[in-house]
KOLKETI-112660 format. One record per residue: x, y, z of N, C-alpha, C, O in turn; residue number from 1. Coordinates in nm, 2 decimals, padded with zeros to 4 digits. Each point is the difference from the previous one (the first is absolute). Example, Ala and Ser with C-alpha at 12.3 -4.5 7.8 and 13.67 -1.06 7.14 Angstrom:
<nodes>
     nc1     nc2     nc3    cac1    cac2    cac3     cc1     cc2     cc3     oc1     oc2     oc3  num
   01.32  -00.57   00.78  -00.09   00.12   00.00   00.09   00.12   00.00   00.10   00.00   00.07    1
  -00.14   00.11  -00.14   00.09   00.11   00.00  -00.08   00.11   00.08   00.05   00.11   00.01    2
</nodes>
This chain:
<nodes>
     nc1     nc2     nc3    cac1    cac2    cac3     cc1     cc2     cc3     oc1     oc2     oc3  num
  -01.43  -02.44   04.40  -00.06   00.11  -00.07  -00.15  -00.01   00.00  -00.05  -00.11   00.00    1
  -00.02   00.23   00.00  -00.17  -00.03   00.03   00.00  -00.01  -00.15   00.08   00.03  -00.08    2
  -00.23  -00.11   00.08   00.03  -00.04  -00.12  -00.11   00.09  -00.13   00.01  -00.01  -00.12    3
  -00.09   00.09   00.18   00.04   00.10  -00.08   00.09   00.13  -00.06  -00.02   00.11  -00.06    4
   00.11  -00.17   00.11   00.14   00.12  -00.07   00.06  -00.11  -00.10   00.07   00.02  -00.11    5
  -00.10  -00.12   00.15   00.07  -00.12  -00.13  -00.07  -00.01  -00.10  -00.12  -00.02   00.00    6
   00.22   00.03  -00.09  -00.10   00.00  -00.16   00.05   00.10  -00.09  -00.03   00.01  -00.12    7
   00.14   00.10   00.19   00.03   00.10   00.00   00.15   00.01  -00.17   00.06   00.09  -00.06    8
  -00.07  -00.22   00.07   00.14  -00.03  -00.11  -00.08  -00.05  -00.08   00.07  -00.01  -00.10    9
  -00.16  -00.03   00.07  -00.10   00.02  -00.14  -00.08   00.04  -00.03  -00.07  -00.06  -00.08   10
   00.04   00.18   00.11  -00.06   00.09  -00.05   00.03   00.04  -00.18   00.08  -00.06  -00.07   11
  -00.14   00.14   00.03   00.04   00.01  -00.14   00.09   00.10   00.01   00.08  -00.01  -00.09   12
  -00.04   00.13   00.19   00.12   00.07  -00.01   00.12  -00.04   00.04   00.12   00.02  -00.03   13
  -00.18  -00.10   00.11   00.15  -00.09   00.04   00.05  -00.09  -00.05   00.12  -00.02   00.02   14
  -00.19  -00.08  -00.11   00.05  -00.09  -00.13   00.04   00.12  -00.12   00.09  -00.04  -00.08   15
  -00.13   00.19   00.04   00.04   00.04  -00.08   00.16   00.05   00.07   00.10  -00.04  -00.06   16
  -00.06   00.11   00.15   00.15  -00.03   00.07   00.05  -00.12  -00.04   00.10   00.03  -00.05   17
  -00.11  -00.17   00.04   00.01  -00.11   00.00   00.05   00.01  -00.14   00.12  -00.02   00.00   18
  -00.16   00.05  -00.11  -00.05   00.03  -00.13   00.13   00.07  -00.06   00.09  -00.06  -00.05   19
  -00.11   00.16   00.08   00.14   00.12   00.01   00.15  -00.02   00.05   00.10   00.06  -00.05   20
  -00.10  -00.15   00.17   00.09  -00.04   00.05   00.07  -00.10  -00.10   00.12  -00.02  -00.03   21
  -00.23  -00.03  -00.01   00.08  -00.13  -00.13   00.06   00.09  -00.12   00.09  -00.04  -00.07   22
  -00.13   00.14   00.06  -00.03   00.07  -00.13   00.19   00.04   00.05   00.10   00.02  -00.08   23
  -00.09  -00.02   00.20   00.12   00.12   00.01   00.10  -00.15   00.02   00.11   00.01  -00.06   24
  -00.13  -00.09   00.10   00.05  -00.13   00.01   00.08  -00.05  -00.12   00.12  -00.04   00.01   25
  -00.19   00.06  -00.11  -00.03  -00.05  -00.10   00.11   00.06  -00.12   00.08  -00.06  -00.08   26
  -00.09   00.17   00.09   00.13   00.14  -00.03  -00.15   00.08  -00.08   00.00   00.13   00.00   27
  -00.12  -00.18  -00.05  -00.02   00.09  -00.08   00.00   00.15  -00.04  -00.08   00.09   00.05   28
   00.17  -00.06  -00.14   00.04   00.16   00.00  -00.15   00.03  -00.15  -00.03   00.12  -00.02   29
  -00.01  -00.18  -00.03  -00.10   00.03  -00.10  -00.15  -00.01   00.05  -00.02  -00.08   00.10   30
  -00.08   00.14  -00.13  -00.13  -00.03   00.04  -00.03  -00.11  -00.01   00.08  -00.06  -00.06   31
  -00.19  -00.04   00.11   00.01  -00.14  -00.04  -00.20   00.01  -00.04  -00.08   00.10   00.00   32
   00.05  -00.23  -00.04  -00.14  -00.05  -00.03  -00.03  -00.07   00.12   00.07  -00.10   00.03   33
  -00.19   00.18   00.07  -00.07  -00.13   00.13  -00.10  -00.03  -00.10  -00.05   00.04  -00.10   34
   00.05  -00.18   00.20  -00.17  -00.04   00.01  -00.02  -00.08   00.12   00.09  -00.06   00.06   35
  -00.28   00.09  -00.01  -00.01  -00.07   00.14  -00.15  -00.08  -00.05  -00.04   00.02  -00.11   36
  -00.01  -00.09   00.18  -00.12  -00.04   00.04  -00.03   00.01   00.09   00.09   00.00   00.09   37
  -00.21   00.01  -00.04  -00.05   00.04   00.10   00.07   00.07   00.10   00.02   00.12  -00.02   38
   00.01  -00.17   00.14   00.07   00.04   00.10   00.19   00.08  -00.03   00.07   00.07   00.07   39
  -00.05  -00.12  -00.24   00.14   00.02  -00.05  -00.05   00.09  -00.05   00.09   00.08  -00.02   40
  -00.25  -00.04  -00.05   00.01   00.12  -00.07   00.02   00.14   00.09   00.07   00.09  -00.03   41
  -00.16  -00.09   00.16  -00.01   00.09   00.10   00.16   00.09   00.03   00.03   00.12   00.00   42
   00.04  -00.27   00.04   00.14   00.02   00.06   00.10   00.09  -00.15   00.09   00.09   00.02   43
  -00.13  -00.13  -00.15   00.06   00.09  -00.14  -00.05   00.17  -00.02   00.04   00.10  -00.05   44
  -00.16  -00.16   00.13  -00.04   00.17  -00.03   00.04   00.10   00.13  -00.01   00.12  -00.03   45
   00.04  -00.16   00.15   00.05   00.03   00.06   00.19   00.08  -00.01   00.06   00.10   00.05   46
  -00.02  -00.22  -00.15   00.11   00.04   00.01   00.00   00.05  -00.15   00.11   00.05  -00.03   47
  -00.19  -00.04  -00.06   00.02   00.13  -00.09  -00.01   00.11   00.03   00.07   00.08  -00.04   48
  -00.19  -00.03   00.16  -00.05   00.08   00.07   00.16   00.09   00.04   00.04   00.11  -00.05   49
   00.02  -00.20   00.15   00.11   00.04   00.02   00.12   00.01  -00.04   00.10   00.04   00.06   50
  -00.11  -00.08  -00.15   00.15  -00.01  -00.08  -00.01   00.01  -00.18   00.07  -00.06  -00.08   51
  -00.20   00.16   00.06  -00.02  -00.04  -00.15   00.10  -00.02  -00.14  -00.04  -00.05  -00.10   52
   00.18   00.11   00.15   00.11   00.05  -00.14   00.08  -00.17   00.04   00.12  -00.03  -00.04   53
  -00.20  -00.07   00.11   00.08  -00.13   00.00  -00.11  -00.11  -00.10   00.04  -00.11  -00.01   54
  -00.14   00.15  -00.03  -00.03  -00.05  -00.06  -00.09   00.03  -00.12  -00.09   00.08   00.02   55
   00.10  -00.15  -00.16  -00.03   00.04  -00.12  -00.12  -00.04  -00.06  -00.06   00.07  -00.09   56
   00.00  -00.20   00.15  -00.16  -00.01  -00.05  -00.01  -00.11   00.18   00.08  -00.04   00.07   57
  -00.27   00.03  -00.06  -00.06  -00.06   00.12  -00.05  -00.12  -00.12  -00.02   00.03  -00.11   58
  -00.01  -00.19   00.17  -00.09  -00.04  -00.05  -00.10  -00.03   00.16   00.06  -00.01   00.11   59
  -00.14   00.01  -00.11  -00.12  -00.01   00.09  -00.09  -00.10   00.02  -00.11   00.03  -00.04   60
   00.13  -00.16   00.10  -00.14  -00.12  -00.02  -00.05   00.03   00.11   00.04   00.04   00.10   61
  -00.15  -00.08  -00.13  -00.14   00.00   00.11   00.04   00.13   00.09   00.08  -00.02   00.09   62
  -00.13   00.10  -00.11   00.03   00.10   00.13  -00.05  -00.04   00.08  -00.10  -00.08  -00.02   63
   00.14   00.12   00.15  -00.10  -00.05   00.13  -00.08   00.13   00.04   00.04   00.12  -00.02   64
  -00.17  -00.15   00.09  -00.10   00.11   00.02   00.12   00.10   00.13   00.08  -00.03   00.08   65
  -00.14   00.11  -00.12   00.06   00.14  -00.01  -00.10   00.11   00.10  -00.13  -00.01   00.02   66
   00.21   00.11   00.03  -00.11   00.13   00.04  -00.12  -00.07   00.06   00.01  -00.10   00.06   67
  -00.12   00.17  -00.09  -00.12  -00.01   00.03  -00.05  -00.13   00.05  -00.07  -00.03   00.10   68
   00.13  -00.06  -00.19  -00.06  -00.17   00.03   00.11  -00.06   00.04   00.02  -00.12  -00.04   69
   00.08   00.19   00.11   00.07  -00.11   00.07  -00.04  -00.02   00.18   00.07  -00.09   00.06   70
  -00.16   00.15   00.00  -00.02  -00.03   00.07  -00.04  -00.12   00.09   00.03  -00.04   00.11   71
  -00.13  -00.01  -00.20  -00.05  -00.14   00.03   00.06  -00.12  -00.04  -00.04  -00.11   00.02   72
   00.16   00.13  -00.10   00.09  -00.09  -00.04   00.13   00.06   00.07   00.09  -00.03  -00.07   73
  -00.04   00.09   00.15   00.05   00.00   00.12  -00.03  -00.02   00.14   00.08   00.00   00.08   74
  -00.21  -00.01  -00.05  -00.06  -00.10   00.12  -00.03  -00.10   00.01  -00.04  -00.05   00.10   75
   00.04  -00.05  -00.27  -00.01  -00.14  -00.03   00.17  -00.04   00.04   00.02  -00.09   00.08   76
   00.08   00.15  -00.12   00.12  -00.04   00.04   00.03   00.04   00.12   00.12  -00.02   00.00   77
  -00.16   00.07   00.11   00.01   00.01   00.09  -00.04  -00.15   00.07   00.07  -00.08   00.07   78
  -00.21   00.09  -00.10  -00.09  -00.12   00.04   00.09  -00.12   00.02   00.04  -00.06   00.09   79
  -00.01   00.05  -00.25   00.05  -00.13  -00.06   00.18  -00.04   00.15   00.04  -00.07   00.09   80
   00.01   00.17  -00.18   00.12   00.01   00.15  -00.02  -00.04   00.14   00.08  -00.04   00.08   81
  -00.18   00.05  -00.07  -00.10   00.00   00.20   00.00  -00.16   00.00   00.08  -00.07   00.07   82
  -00.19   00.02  -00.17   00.01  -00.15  -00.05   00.09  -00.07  -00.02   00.00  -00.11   00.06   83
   00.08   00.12  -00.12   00.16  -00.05  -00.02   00.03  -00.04   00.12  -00.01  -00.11   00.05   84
   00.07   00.24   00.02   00.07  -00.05   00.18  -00.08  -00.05   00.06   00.04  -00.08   00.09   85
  -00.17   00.11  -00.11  -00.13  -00.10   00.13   00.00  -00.13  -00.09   00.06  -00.09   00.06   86
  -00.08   00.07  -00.14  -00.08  -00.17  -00.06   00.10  -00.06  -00.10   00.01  -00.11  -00.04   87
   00.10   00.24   00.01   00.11  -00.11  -00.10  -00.04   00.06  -00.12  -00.09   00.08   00.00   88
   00.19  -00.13  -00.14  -00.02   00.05  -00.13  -00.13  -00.07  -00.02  -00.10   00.06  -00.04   89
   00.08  -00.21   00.07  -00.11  -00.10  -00.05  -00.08   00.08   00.00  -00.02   00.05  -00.11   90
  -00.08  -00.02   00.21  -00.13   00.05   00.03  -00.01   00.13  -00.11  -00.10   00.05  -00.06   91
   00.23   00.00   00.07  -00.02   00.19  -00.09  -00.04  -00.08  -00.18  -00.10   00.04  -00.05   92
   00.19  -00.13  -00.01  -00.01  -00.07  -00.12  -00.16  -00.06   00.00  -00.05  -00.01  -00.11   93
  -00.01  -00.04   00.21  -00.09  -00.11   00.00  -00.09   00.15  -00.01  -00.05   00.01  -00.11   94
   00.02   00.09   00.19  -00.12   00.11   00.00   00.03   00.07  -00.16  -00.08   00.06  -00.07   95
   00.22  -00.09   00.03  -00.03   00.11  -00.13  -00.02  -00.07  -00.09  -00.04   00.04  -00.10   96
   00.07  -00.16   00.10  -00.06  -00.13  -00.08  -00.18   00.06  -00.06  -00.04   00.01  -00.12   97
  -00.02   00.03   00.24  -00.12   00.01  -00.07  -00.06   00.09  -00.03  -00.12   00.00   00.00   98
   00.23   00.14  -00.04  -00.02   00.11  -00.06   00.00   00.03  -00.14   00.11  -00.02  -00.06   99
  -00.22   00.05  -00.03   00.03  -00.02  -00.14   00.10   00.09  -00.08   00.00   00.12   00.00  100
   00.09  -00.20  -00.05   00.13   00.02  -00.09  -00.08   00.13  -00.10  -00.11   00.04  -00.01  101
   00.20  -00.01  -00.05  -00.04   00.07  -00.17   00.02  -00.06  -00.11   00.11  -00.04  -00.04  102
  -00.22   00.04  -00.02  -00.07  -00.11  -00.08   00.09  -00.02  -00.15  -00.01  -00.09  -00.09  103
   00.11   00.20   00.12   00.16  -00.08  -00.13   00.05  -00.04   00.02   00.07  -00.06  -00.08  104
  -00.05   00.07   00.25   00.10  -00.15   00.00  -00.06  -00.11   00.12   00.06  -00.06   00.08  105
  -00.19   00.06  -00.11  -00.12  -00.11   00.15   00.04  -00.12  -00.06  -00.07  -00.08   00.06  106
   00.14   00.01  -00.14   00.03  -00.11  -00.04   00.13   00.00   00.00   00.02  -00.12  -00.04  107
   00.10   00.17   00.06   00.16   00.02   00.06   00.02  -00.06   00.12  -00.05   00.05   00.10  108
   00.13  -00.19  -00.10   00.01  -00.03   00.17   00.06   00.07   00.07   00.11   00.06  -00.02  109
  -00.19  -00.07   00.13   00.12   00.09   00.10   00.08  -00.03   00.06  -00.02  -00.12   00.01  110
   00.13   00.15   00.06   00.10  -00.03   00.03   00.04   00.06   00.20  -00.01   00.11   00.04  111
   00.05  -00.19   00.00  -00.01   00.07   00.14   00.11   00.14   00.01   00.09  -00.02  -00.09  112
  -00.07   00.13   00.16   00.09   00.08   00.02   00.14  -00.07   00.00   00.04  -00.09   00.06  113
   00.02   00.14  -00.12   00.20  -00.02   00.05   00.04   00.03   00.13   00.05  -00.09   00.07  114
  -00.07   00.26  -00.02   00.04  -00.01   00.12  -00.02  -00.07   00.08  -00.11  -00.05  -00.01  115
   00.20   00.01   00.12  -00.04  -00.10   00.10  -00.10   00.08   00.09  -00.02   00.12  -00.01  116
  -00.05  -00.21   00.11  -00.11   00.04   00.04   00.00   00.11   00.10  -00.10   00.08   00.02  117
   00.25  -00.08   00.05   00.01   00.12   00.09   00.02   00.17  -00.06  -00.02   00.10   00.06  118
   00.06  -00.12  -00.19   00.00   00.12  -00.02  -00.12   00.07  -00.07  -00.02   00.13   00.00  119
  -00.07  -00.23  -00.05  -00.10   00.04  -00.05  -00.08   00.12   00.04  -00.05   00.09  -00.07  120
   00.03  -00.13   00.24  -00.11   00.09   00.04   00.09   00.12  -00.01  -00.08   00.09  -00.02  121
   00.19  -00.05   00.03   00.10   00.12  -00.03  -00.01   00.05  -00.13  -00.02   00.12  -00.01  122
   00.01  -00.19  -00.09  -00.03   00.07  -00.16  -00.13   00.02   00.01  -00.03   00.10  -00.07  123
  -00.08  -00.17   00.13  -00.12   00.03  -00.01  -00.03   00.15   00.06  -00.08   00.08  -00.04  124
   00.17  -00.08   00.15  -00.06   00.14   00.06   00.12   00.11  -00.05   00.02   00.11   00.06  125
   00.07  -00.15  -00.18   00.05   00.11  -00.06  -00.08   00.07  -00.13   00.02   00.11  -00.06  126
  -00.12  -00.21   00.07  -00.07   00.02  -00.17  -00.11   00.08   00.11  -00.04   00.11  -00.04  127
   00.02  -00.14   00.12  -00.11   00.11   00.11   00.04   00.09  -00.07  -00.05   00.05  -00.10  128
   00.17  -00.02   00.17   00.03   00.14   00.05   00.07   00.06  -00.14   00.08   00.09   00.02  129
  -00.09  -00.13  -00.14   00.01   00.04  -00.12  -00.07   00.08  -00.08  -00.12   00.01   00.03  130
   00.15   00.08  -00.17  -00.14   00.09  -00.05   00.14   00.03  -00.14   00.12   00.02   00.02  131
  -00.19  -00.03  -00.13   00.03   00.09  -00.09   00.08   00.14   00.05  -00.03   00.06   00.11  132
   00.13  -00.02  -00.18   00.06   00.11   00.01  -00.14   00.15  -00.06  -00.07  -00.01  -00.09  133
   00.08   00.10   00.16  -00.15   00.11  -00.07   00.00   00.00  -00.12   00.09  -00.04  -00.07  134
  -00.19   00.07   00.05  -00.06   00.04  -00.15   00.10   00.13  -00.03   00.04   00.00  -00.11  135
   00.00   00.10   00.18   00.08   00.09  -00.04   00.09  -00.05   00.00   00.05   00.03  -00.11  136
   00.04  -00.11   00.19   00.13  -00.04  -00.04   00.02  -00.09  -00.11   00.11  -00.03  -00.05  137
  -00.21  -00.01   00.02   00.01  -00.15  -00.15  -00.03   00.13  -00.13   00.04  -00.04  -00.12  138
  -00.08   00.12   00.12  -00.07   00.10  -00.11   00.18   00.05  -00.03   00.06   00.00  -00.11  139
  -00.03   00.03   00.20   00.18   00.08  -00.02   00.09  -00.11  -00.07   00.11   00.04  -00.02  140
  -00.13  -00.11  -00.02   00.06  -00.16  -00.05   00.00   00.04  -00.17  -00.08   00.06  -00.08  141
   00.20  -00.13   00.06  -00.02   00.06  -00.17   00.05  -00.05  -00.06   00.03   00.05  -00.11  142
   00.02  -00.22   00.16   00.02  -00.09  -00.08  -00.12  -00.08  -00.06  -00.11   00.01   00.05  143
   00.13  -00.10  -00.16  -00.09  -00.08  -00.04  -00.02  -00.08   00.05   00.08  -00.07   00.06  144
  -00.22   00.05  -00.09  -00.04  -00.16   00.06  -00.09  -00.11  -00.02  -00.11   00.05  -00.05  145
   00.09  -00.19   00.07  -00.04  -00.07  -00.04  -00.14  -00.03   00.10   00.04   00.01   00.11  146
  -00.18  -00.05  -00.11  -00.07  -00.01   00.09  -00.07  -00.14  -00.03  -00.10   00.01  -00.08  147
   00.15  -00.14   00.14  -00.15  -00.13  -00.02  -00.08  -00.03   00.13   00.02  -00.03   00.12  148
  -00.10   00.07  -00.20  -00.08  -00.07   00.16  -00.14  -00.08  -00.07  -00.03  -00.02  -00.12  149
  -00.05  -00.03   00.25  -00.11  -00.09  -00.02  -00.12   00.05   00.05  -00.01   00.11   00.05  150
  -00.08  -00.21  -00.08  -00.11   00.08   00.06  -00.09  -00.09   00.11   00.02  -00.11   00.03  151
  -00.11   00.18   00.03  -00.07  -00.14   00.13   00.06  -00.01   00.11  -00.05  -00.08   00.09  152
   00.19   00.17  -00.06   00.10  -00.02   00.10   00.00   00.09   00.16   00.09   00.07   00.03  153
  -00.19  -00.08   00.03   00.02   00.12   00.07   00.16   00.03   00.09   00.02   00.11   00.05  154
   00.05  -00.18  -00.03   00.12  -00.04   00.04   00.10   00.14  -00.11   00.10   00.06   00.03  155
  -00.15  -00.05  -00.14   00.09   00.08  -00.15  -00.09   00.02  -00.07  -00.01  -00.05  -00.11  156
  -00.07   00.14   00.15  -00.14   00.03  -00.06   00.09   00.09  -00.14   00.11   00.06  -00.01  157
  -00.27  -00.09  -00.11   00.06   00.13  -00.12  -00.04   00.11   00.09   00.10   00.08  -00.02  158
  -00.15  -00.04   00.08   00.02   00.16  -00.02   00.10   00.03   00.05   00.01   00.12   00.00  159
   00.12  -00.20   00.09   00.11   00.07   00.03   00.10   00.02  -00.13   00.09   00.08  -00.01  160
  -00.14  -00.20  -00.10   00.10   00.00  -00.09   00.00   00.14  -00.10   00.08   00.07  -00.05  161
  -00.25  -00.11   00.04  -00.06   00.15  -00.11   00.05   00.17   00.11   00.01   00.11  -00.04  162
   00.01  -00.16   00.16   00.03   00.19   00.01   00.16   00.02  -00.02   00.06   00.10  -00.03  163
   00.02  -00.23   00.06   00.17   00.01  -00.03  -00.01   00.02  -00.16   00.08   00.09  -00.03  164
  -00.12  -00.12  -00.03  -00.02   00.04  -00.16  -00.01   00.13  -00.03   00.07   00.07  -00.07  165
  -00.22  -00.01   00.15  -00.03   00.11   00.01   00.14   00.15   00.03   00.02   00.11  -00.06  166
   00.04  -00.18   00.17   00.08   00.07   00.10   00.14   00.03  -00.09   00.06   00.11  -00.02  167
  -00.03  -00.25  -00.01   00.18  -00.02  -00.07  -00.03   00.06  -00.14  -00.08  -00.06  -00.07  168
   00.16   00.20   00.04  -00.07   00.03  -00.13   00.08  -00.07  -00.13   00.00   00.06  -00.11  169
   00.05  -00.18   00.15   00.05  -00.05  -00.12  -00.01  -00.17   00.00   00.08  -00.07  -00.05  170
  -00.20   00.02   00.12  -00.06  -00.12   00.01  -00.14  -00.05  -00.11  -00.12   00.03  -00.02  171
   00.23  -00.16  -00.04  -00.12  -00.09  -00.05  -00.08  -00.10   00.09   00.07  -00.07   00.08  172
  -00.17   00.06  -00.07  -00.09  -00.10   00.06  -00.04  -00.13  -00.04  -00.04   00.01  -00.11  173
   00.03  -00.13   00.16  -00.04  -00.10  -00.09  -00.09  -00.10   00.07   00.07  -00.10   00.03  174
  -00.15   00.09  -00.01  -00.16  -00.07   00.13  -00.01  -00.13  -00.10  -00.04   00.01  -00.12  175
   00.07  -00.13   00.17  -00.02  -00.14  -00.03  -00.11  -00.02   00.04  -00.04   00.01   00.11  176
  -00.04  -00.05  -00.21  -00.18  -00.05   00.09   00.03  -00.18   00.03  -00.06  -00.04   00.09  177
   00.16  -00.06  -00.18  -00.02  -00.09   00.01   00.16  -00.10  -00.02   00.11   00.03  -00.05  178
  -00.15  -00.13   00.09   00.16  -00.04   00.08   00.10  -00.01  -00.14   00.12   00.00   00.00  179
  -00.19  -00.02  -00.10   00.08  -00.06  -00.13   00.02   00.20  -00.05   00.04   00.01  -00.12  180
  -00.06   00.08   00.18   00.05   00.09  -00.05   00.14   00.07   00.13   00.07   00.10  -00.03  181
  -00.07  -00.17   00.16   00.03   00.00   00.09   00.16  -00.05  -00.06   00.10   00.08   00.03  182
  -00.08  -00.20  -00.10   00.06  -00.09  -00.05   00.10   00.12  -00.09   00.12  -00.02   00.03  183
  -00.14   00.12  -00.12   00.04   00.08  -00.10   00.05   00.09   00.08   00.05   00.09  -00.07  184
  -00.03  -00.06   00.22   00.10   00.12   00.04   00.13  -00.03   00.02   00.07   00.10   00.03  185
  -00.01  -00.22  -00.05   00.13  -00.04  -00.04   00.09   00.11  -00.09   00.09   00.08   00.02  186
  -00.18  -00.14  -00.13  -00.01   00.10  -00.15   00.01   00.11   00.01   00.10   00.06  -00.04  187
  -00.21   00.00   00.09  -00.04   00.13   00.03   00.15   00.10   00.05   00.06   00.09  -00.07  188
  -00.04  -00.16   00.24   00.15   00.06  -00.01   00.09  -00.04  -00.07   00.05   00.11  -00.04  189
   00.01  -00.19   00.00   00.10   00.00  -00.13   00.00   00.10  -00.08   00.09   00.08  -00.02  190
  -00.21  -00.07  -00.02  -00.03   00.09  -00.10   00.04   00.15  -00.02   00.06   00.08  -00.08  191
  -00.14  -00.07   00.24   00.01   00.18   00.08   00.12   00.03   00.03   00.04   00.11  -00.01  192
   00.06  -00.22   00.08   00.15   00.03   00.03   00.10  -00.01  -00.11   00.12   00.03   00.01  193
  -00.21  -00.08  -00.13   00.13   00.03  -00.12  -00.03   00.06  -00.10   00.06  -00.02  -00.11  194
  -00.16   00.10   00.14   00.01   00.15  -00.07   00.10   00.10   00.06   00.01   00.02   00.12  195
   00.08   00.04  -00.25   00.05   00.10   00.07  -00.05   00.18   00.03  -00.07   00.07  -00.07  196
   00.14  -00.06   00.18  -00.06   00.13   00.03   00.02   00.12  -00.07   00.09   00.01  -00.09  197
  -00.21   00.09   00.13   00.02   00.09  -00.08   00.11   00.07   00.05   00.03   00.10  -00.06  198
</nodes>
């Protein structure tokens, strides 16, 4: 397969299939509560998008940049993918080594990827070829929702989180400036998932 068509099974519509397929797996006959981070929030909104009467509230961490600014953070994953198959995971870990973190969690060790190394450059270039579901399609959404995100991140910048706020007309927001309030979204969802609905 060339290997730009690979990448094609993780995209965020295609993990939201993935998503749904569990959902039906699963038996669920009631709406359920998601939640994603990052790359898991994209693939939830995706599959609320499409299937909204399957689910009853979103929670949302770190969105990932979105629209407008995902461009340049889908030719860094491209890049990164290119590097991988030429030089190995080493070299792609050792160059992002010296990229600065965001400053709530620049003191959090990091930890290398899970996936093994061959499939990497494949999720890398599914997150390419990935984008938020439209601003008109996320606006038609009419469940509740939860929104954390951070700040300093261009990878999950706020302003993707402040316009899903904007957009979902039944979203709280909640922007962590520092790691010990980063620490309290545990809570936070507990909290939000055991309120009951109106």
């Amino acid at each position: 397969m060339h290997r730009r068509t690979r990448g094609h099974h993780y995209t965020y519509p295609s993990l939201a299939d993935d998503l749904l397929a569990l959902l039906d797996h699963l038996g669920a006959a009631e709406p359920v509560d998601a939640m994603g981070a990052s790359m898991g929030c994209g693939s939830v909104l995706h599959a609320a998008v499409r299937a909204p009467d399957r689910f009853s509230r979103l929670v949302l961490l770190i969105p990932p940049t979105a629209w407008t600014t995902r461009g340049a953070h889908a030719r860094a994953n491209r890049e990164s993918a290119d590097t991988i198959e030429r030089e190995g995971a080493d070299a792609w870990l050792a160059a992002n080594g010296t990229q600065p973190r965001p400053a709530v969690v620049a003191d959090v060790p990091e930890f290398p990827p899970t996936p093994a190394e061959q499939v990497l450059p494949s999720i890398l270039r599914g997150l390419a070829q990935s984008d938020l579901p439209s601003r008109t399609a996320i606006t038609s959404l009419r469940m509740p929702g939860l929104i954390l995100a951070w700040v300093d991140d261009p990878g999950h910048p706020l302003s993707t989180a402040e316009t899903l706020a904007w957009l979902l007309p039944r979203a709280d927001l909640h922007v962590s400036r520092t790691r010990t309030d980063i620490g309290t979204w545990g809570e936070r969802i507990a909290e939000y998932l055991g309120r009951t609905l109106p």
